[in-house]
C-alpha positions in Angstrom: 42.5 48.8 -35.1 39.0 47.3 -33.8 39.2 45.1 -37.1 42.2 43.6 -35.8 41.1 42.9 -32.4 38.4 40.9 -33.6 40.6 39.0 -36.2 42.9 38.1 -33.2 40.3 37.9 -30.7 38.8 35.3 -33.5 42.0 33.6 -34.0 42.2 33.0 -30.2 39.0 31.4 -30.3 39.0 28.8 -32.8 42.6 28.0 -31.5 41.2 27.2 -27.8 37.9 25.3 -29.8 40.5 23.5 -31.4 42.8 22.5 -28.4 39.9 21.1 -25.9 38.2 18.9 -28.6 40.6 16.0 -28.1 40.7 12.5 -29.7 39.7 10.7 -26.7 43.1 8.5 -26.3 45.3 10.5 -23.9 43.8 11.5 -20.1 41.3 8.5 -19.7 38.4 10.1 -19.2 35.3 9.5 -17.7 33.6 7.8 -20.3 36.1 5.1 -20.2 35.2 3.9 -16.9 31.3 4.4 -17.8 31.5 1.6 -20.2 33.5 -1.1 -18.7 30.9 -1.2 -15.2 28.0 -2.8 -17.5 30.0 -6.2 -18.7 30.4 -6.8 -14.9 26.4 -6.5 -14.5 25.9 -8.7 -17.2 28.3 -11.8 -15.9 26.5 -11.5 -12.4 22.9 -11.7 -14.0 24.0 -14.7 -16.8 25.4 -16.8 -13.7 22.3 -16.8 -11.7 20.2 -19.1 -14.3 22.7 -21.7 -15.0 22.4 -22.5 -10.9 18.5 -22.6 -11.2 18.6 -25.0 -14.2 22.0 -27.4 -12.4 19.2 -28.0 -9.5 16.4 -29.6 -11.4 16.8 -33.7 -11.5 16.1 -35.4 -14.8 12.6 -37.1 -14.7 12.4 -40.5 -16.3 8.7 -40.6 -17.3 6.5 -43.7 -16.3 3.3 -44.2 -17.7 0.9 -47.6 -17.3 -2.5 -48.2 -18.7 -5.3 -50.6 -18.2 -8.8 -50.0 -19.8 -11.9 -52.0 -19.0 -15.4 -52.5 -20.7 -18.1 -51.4 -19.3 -21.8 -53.4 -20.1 -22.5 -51.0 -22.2 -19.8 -51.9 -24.5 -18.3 -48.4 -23.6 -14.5 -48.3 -22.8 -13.2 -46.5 -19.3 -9.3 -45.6 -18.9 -7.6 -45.4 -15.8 -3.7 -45.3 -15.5 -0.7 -44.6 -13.2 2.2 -42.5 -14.1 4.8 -40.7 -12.0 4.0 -36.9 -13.5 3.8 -34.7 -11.2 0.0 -33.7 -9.8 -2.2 -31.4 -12.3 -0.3 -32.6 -15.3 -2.5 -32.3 -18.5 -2.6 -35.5 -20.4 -4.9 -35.7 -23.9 -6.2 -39.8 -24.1 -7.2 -41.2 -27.0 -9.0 -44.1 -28.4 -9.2 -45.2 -32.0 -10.6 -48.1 -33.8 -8.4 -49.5 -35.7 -10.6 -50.4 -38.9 -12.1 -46.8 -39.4 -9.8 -44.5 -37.7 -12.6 -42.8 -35.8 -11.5 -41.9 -32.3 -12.6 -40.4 -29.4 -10.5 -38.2 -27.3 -10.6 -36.6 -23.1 -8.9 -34.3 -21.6 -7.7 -35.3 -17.9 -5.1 -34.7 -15.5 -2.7 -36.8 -13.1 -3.9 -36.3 -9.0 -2.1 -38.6 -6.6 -0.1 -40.6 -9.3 -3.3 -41.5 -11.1 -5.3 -40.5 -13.7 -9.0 -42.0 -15.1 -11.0 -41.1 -18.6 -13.8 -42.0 -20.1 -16.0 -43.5 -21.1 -15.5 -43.9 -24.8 -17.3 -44.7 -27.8 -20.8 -44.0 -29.3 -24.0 -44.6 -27.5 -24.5 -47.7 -28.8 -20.3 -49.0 -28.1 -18.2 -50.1 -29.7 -18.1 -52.7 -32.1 -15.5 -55.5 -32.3 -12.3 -54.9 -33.2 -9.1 -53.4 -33.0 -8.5 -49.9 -30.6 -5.3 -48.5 -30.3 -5.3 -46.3 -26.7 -2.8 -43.4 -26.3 -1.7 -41.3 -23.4 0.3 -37.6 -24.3 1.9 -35.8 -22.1 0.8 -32.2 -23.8 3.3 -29.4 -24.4 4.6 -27.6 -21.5 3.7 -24.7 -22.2 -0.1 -25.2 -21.8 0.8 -27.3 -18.1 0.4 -25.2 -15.2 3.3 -23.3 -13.8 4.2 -25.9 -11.0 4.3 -28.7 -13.4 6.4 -26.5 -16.1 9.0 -25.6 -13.0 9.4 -29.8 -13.0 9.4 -30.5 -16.4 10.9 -27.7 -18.2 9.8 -24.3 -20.1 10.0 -27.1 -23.2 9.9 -30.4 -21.3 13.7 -30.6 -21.1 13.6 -32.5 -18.0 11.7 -35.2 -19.4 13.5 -38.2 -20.4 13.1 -42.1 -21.5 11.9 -44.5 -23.7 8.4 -42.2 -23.9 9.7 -39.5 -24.7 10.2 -38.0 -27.8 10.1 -34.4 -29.8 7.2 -32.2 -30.1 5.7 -31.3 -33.6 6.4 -27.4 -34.5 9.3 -27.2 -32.1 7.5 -26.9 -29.0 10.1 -29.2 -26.8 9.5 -32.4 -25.4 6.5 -34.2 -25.0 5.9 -37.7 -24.4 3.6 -40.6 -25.2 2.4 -44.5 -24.6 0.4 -46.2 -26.9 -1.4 -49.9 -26.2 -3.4 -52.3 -28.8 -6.6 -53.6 -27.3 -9.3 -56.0 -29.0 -12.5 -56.2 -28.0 -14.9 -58.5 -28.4 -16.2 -62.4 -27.5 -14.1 -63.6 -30.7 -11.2 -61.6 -31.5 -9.3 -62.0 -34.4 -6.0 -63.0 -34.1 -3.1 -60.8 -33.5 0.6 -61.8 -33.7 2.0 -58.6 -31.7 1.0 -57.8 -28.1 -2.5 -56.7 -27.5 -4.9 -57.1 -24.6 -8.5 -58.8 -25.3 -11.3 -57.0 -23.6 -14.8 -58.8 -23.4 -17.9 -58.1 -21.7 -18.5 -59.5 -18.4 
């Protein structure tokens, strides 16, 4: 008798095991509801960058350089440009014969910027320089210049602007011919002749 109570008793129990497991399709559950709240989260959080990024205006980049020769044969930049203040710009100045340049680090304060001077001790011989302005990668600007121009300079935009190397973003650049000396040579596209006064 005690062998069949626990056969029944045994019975009874993988029975009522069996009839609580359920497949998860009839009573909606819990669970159910669980799942479907995150999706909602996610829509709110994805909608809050797009209006950020829809308030940021485009900014066509102006840059404009003059460079002077100092009596020491020695060039000095100066420029304007309408980057916003503390924006990083790398100048350089190559002769055009050797390809040896000299380069400065400087930034934009009051829509201006100034580098320099340039060359060897003894300066610079006669001949062709080539001066460039870049506007470095965004992500080495300061924080309040990257909020204007872009995590990857996508504000940026114009005839100077133009795609990073290594898929850094945007990035932009100006590049002016100069010749210096009492005789230049002659030059059939657009240069500036620098002498000493």
């Amino acid at each position: 008798m005690k062998a069949w109570r626990r056969s029944c008793a045994g019975l009874l129990t993988m029975l009522w095991l069996s009839g609580c497991g359920g497949d998860g399709n009839g009573n909606g559950d819990d669970t159910t509801g669980e799942e479907e709240a995150p999706p909602e989260q996610s829509v709110e959080i994805v909608s809050e960058p797009e209006d950020e990024a829809a308030a940021v205006d485009p900014l066509p980049v102006e840059i404009h350089v003059s460079a002077t020769l100092r009596n020491d044969r020695r060039l000095m930049v100066e420029g304007e440009s309408n980057l916003p203040d503390e924006t990083r710009l790398l100048i350089v100045v190559e002769r055009e014969l050797s390809g040896v340049r000299w380069q400065s680090r400087t930034a934009v304060l009051e829509g201006h910027f100034a580098a320099g001077p340039f060359g060897p001790g003894s300066g610079l011989p006669d001949g062709g320089y080539t001066i460039t302005v870049n506007l470095v990668e965004s992500s080495v600007q300061p924080t309040s210049v990257r909020e204007r121009i872009g995590a990857q300079g996508e504000y940026l935009e114009g005839p100077l602007v133009q795609r990073a190397r290594h898929g850094l973003g945007q990035v932009a650049s100006y590049s002016r011919r100069y010749l210096i000396g009492s005789e230049p040579r002659r030059a059939t596209d657009q240069v500036d002749v620098l002498e000493v006064e």
